[in-house]
C-alpha positions as a printed NumPy array, in Angstrom:
array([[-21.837,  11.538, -17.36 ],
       [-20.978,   9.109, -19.615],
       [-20.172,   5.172, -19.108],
       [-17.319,   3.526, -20.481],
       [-17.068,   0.301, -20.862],
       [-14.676,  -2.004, -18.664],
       [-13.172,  -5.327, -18.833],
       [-14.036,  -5.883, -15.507],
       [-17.775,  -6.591, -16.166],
       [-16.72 ,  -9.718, -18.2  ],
       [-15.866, -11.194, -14.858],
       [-18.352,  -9.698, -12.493],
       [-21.197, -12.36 , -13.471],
       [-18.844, -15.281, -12.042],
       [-17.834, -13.731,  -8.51 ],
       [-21.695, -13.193,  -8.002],
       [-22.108, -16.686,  -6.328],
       [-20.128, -15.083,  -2.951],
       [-22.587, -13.616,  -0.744],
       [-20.27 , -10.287,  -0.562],
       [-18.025,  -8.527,  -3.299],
       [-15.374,  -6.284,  -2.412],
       [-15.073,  -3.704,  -5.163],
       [-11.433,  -2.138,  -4.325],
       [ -8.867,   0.495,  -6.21 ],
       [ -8.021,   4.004,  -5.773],
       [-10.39 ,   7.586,  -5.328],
       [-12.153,   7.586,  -8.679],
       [-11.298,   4.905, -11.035],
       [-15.026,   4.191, -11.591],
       [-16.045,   1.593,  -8.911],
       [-19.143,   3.346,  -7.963],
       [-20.003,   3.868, -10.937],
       [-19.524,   0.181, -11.972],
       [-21.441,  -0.753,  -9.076],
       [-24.167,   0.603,  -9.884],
       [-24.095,   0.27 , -13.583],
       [-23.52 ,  -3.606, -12.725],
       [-26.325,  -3.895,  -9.373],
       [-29.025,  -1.872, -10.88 ],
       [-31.614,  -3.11 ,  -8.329],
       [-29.128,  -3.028,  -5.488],
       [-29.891,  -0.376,  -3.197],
       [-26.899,   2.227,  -2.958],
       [-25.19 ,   3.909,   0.403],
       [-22.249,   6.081,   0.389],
       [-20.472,   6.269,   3.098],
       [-18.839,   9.563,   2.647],
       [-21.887,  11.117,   3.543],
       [-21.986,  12.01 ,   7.434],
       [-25.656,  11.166,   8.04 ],
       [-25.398,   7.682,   7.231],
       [-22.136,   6.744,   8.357],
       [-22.928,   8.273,  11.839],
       [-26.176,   5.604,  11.868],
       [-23.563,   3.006,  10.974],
       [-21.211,   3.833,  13.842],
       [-23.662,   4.19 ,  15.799],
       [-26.395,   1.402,  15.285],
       [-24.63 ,  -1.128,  12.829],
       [-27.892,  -3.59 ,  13.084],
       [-30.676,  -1.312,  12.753],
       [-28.936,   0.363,   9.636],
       [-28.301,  -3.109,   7.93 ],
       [-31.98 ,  -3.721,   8.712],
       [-33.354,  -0.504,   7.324],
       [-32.141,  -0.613,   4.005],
       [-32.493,  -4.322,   3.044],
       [-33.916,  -5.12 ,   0.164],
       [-35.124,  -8.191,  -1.793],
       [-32.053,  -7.424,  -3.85 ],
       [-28.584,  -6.059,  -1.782],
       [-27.143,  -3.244,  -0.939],
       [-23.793,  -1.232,  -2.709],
       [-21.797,   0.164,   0.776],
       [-19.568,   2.848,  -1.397],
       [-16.054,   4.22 ,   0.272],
       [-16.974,   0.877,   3.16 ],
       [-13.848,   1.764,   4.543],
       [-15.206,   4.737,   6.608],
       [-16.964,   1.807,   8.387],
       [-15.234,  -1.034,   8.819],
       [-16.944,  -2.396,  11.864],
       [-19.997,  -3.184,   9.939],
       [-17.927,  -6.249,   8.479],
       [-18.763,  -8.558,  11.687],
       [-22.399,  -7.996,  11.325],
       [-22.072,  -8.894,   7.567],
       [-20.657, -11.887,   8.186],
       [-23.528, -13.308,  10.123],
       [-25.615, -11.986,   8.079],
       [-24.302, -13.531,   5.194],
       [-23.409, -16.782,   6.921],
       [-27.719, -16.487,   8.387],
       [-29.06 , -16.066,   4.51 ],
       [-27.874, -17.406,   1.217],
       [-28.049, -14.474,  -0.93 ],
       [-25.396, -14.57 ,  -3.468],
       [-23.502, -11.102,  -4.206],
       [-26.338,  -9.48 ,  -1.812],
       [-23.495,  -7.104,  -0.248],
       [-21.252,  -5.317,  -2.159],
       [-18.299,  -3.337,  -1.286],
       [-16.593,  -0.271,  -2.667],
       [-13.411,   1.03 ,  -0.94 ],
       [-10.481,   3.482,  -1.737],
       [ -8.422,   1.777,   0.386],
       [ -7.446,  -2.015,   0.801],
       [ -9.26 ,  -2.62 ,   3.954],
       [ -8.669,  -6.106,   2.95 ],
       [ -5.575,  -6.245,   3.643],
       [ -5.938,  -5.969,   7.199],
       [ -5.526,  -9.638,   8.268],
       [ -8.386,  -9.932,  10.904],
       [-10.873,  -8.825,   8.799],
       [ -9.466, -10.756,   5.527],
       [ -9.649, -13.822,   7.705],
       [-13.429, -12.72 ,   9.115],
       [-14.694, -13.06 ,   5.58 ],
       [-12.683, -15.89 ,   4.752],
       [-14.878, -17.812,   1.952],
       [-17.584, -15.51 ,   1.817],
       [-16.27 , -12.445,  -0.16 ],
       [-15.048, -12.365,  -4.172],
       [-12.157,  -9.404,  -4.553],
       [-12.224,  -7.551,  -7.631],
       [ -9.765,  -5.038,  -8.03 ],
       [-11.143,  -2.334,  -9.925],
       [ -7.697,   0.529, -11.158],
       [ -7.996,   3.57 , -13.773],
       [ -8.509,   2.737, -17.415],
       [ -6.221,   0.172, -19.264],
       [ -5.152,   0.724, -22.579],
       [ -7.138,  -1.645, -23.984],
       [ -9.946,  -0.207, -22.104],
       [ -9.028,   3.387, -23.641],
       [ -9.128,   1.748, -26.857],
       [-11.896,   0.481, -27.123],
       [-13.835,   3.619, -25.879],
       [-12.063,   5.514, -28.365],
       [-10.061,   7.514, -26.169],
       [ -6.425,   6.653, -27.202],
       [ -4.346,   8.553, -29.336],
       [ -2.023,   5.743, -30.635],
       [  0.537,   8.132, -32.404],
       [  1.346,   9.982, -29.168],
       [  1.947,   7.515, -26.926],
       [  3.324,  10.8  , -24.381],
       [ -0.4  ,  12.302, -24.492],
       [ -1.814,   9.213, -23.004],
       [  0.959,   9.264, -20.325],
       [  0.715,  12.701, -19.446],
       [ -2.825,  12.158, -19.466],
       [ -3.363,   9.267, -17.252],
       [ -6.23 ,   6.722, -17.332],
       [ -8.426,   8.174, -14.283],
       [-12.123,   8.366, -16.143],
       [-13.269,  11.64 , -14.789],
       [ -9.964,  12.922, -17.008],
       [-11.888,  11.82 , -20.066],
       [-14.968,  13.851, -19.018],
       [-14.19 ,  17.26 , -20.5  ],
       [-11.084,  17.688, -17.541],
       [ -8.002,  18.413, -18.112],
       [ -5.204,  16.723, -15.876],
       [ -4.011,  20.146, -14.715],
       [ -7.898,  20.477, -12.855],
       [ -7.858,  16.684, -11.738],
       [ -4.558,  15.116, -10.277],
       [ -3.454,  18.328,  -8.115],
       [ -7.063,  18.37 ,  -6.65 ],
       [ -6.693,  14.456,  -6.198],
       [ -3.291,  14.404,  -4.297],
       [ -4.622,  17.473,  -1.857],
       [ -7.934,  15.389,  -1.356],
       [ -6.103,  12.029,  -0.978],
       [ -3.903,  13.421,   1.785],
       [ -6.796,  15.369,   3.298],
       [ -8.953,  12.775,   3.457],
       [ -7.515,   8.756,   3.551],
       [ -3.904,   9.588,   4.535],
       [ -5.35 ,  12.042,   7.894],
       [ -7.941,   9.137,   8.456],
       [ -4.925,   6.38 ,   8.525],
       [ -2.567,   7.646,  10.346],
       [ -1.092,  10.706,  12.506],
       [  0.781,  13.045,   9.894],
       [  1.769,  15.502,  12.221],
       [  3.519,  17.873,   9.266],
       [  1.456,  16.979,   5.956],
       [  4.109,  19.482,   3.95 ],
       [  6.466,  16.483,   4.521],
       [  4.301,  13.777,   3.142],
       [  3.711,  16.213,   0.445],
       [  7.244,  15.974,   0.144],
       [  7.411,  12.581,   0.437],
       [  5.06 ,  11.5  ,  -2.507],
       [  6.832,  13.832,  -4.873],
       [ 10.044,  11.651,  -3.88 ],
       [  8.459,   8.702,  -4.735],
       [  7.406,   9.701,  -8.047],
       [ 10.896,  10.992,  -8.71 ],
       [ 12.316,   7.49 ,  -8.408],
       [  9.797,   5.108, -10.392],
       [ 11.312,   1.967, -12.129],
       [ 14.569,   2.593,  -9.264],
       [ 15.62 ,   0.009,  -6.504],
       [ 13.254,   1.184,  -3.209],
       [ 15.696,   2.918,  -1.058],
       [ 14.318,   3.26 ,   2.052],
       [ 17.217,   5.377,   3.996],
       [ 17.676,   7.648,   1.107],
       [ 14.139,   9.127,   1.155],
       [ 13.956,   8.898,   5.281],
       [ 17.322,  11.265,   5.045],
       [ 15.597,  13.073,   1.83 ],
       [ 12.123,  13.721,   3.975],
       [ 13.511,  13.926,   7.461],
       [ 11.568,  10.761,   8.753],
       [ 12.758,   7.48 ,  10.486],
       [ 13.317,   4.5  ,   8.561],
       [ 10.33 ,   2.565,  10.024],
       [  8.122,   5.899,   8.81 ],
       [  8.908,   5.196,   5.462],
       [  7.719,   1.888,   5.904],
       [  4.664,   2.826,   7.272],
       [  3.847,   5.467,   4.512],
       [  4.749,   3.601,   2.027],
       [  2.47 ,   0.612,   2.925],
       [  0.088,   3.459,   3.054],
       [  0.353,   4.433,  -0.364],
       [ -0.275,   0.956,  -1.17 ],
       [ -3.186,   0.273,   0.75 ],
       [ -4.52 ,   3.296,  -1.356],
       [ -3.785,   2.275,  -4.672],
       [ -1.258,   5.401,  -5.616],
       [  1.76 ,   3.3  ,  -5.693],
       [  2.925,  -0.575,  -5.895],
       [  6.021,  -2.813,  -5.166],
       [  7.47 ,  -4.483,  -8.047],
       [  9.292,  -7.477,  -6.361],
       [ 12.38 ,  -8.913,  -7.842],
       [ 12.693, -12.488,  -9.468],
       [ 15.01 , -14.697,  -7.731],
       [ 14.216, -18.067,  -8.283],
       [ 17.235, -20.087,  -9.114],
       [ 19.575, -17.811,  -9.037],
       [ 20.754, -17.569,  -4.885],
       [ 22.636, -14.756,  -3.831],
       [ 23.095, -13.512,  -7.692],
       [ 20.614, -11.382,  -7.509],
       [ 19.112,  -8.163,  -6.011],
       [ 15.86 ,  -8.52 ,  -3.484],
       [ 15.15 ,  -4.977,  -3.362],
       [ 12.107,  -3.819,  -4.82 ],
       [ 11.307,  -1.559,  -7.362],
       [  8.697,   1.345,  -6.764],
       [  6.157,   2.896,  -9.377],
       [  2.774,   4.469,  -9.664],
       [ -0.702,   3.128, -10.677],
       [ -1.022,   6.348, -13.316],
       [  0.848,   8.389, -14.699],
       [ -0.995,  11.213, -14.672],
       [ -0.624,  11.374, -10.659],
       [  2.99 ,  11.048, -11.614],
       [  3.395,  13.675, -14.046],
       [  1.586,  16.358, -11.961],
       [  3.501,  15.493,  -8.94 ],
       [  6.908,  16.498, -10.982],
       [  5.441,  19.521, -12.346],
       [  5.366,  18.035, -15.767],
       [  2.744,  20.361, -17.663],
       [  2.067,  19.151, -20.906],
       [  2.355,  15.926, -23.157],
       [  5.424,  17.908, -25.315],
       [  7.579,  18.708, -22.329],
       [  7.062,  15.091, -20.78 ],
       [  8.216,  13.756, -23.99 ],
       [ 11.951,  15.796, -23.681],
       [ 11.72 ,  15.037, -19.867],
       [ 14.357,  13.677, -18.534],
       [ 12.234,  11.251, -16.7  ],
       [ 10.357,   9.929, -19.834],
       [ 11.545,   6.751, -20.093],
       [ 11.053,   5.931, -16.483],
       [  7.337,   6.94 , -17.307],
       [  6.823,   5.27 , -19.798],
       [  8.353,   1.985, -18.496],
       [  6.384,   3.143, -15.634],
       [  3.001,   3.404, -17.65 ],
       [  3.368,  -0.248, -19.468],
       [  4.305,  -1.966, -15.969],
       [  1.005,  -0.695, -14.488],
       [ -0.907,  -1.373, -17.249],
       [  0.236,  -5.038, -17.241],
       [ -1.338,  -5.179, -13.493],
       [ -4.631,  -3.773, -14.745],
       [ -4.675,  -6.488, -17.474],
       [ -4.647,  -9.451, -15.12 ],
       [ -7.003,  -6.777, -12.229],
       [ -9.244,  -7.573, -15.21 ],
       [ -9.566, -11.059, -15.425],
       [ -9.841, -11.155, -10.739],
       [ -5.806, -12.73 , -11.145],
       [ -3.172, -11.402,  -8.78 ],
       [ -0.293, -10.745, -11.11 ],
       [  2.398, -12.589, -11.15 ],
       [  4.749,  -9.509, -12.308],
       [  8.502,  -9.114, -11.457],
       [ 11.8  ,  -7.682, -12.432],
       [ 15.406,  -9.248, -12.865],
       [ 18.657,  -7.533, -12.204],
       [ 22.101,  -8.751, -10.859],
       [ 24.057,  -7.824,  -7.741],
       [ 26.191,  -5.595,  -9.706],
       [ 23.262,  -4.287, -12.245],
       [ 25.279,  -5.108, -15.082],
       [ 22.538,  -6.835, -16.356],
       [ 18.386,  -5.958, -16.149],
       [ 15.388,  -7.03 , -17.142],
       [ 12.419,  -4.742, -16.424],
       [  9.653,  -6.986, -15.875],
       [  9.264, -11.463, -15.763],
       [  5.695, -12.784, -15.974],
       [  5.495, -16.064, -14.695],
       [  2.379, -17.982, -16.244],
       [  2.3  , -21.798, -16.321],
       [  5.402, -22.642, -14.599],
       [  7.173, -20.196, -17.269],
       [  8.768, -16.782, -17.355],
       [  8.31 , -14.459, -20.042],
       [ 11.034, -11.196, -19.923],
       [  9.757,  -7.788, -20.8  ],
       [ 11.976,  -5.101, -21.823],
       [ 10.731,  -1.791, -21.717],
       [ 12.148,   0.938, -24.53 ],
       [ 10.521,   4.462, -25.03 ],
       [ 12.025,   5.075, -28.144],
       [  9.934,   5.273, -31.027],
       [ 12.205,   3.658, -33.552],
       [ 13.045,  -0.11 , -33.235],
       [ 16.755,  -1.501, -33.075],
       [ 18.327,  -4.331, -33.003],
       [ 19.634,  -3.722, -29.42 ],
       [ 16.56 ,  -3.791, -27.708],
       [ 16.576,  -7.524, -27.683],
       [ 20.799,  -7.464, -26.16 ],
       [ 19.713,  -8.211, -22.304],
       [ 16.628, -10.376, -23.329],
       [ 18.752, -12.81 , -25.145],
       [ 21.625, -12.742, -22.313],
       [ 19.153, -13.474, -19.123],
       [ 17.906, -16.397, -21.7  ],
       [ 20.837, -17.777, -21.917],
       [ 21.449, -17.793, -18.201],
       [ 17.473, -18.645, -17.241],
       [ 17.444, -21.01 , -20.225],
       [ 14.742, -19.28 , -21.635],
       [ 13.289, -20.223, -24.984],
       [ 13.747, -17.235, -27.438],
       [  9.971, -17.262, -28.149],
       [  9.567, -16.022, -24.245],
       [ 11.348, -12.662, -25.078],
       [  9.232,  -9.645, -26.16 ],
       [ 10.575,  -5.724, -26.454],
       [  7.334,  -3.062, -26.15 ],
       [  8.341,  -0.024, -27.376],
       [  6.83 ,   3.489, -28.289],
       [  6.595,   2.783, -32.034],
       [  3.754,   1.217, -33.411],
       [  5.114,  -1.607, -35.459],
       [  4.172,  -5.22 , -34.308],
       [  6.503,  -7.809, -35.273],
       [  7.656, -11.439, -34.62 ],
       [ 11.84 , -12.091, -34.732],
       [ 14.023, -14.951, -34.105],
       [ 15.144, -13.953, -30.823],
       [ 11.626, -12.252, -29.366],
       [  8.652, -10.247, -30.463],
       [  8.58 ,  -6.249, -30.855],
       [  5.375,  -5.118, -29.532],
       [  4.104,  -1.453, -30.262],
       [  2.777,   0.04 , -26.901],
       [ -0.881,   0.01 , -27.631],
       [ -0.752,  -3.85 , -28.927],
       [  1.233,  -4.37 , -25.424],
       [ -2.505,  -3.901, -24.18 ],
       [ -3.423,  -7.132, -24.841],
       [ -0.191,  -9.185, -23.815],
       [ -1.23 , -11.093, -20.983],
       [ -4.095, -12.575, -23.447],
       [ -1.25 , -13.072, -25.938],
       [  1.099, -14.591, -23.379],
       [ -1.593, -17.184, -22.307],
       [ -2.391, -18.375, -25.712],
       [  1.362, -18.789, -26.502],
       [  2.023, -20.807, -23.381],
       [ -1.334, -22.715, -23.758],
       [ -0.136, -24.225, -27.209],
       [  3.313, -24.993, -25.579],
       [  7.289, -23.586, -26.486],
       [  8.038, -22.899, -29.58 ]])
């Protein structure tokens, strides 16, 4: 198979002082792979496989003891063993070995609160999500005329290895549910959280309405909670909290929900080819959905959280699909799928300015075109150049307003 390279191996060298690394994202966005690309010596253990695990359950020490090495070990999918966690902490608390354990998992495990707090100071999180454009880019993988191929694609690697999405992402959502969402919790009818997913994907880039799909699905209202914080303790969906600094009861505090790819998304609205996602009706959620998540991957990249939100009023008479806050500053996205630029793009940029009292400079319009250009009132950004806009955004606000 072939390696790609990631941005996330820029960063890997300075987490390697903790004594454990916790390697997390979704089924099959290349963390094993990284791993062991990364930890050549390290010895590796999946714990998919039934043998092992069951020595793990069952004997936790005398496991950790047979396979250590001068080097460390690479515990892949950790989350089918999560008890092993207390007897790496006094291991690792025992020996200073720096990046000696590493962790892989599908799911979050992390953000469980009593074992977050149980390796408390000893364990770097990297965050590890499907190919970002920049990362398709520079493996030669993007097609930067047709930015709907790319969508309909998705950014899983395994996609780029002679599959096509119609093999991968049904496959992936049966073995997701099989697998992480039957280990989580007690789906008693799976057909409904079938149901439920495709639901979700048909209201990306929307206010989260949590009655609306219990009614929709035929679930409480605390059950969409709960699968919902599912989904994002697996990496298929995220949150996209509104911005409401300032601005009091002004405001909406619902959040928005979208998808970490777009091919997931695609396939789960029976969207079968790049052309007919293109005069989909949906296409423009997509694609706002496709930037959004790539923005996240771009600061996954660097080991940042990302500071990522959205701005809309009471009445939504006024929007703005995504705020970055970096250095004490907001910067307003606005997300068009159109392929031509016009002047209009910039109309709800330059109105939440003049209500934030944002500078001009902090305004930027990506678009599906692929001219680049620098205005008065903001900056026009083709899609692919949008790949590098966190970058962009830090240089700008290191050098000040302007």
């Amino acid at each position: 198979m072939v390696y790609y390279t990631r941005e996330l191996e820029k960063i890997v060298n300075t987490f390697q002082k903790f004594p454990v690394i916790a390697l997390l994202g979704p089924r099959q966005s290349g963390k094993s792979t990284l791993a062991k690309h990364f930890f050549k010596k390290h010895t590796f253990l999946n714990l998919e496989d039934l043998e092992l695990r069951t020595l793990a359950l069952q004997d936790p020490k005398g496991f950790l003891r047979a396979y250590e090495n001068p080097h460390g070990i690479i515990l892949d999918e950790f989350q089918n063993c999560p008890d092993l966690l207390s007897y790496i902490q006094v291991i690792a608390d025992a020996h200073d070995r720096p990046s000696y354990f590493i962790l892989t998992g599908s799911q979050n495990f992390l953000m469980n609160q009593a074992i977050s707090q149980s390796l408390a100071g000893r364990v770097g999180i990297l965050t590890l999500l499907p190919f970002s454009t920049h990362e398709l880019e520079k493996n030669n993988l993007l097609n930067s005329a047709k930015p709907e191929e790319t969508i309909f694609k998705g950014c899983y690697p395994r996609v780029y290895n002679n599959f096509t999405p119609q093999e991968i992402y049904p496959s992936y959502i049966q073995t997701y549910i099989e697998r992480d969402v039957r280990q989580l919790i007690n789906v008693t009818n799976i057909a409904t959280f079938q149901k439920f997913i495709k639901l979700c994907a048909a209201r990306i880039g929307q206010l989260l309405n949590y009655s609306d799909l219990a009614v929709n699905c035929t679930i409480s209202v605390p059950t969409v909670h709960q699968w919902l914080s599912l989904l994002e303790a697996s990496y298929i969906i995220f949150l996209l909290r509104p911005h409401y600094n300032n601005f009091n009861k002004r405001v909406t505090k619902t959040p928005k929900i979208y998808f970490y790819d777009t091919g997931v998304v695609c396939s789960l609205l029976g969207i079968d080819s790049p052309q007919s996602l293109r005069l989909n009706s949906y296409y423009g959620s997509i694609f706002e959905n496709f930037i959004i998540a790539d923005l996240y991957k771009q600061y996954f990249n660097q080991g940042l959280p990302a500071p990522l939100y959205f701005w809309r009023d009471q009445n939504g008479s006024l929007e703005i699909d995504s705020l970055i806050e970096y250095n004490t500053q907001c910067y307003a996205l606005e997300i068009k799928s159109g392929e031509t630029f016009d002047k209009h793009f910039f109309d709800n940029l330059t109105k939440w300015g003049s209500i934030a009292q944002n500078p001009l400079s902090h305004n930027f319009v990506i678009y599906g075109g692929a001219q680049s250009l620098n205005t008065q009132i903001g900056s026009l950004r083709s899609w692919v150049t949008a790949g590098n806009l966190i970058a962009d955004i830090k240089k700008q606000g290191s050098h000040g307003n302007r």
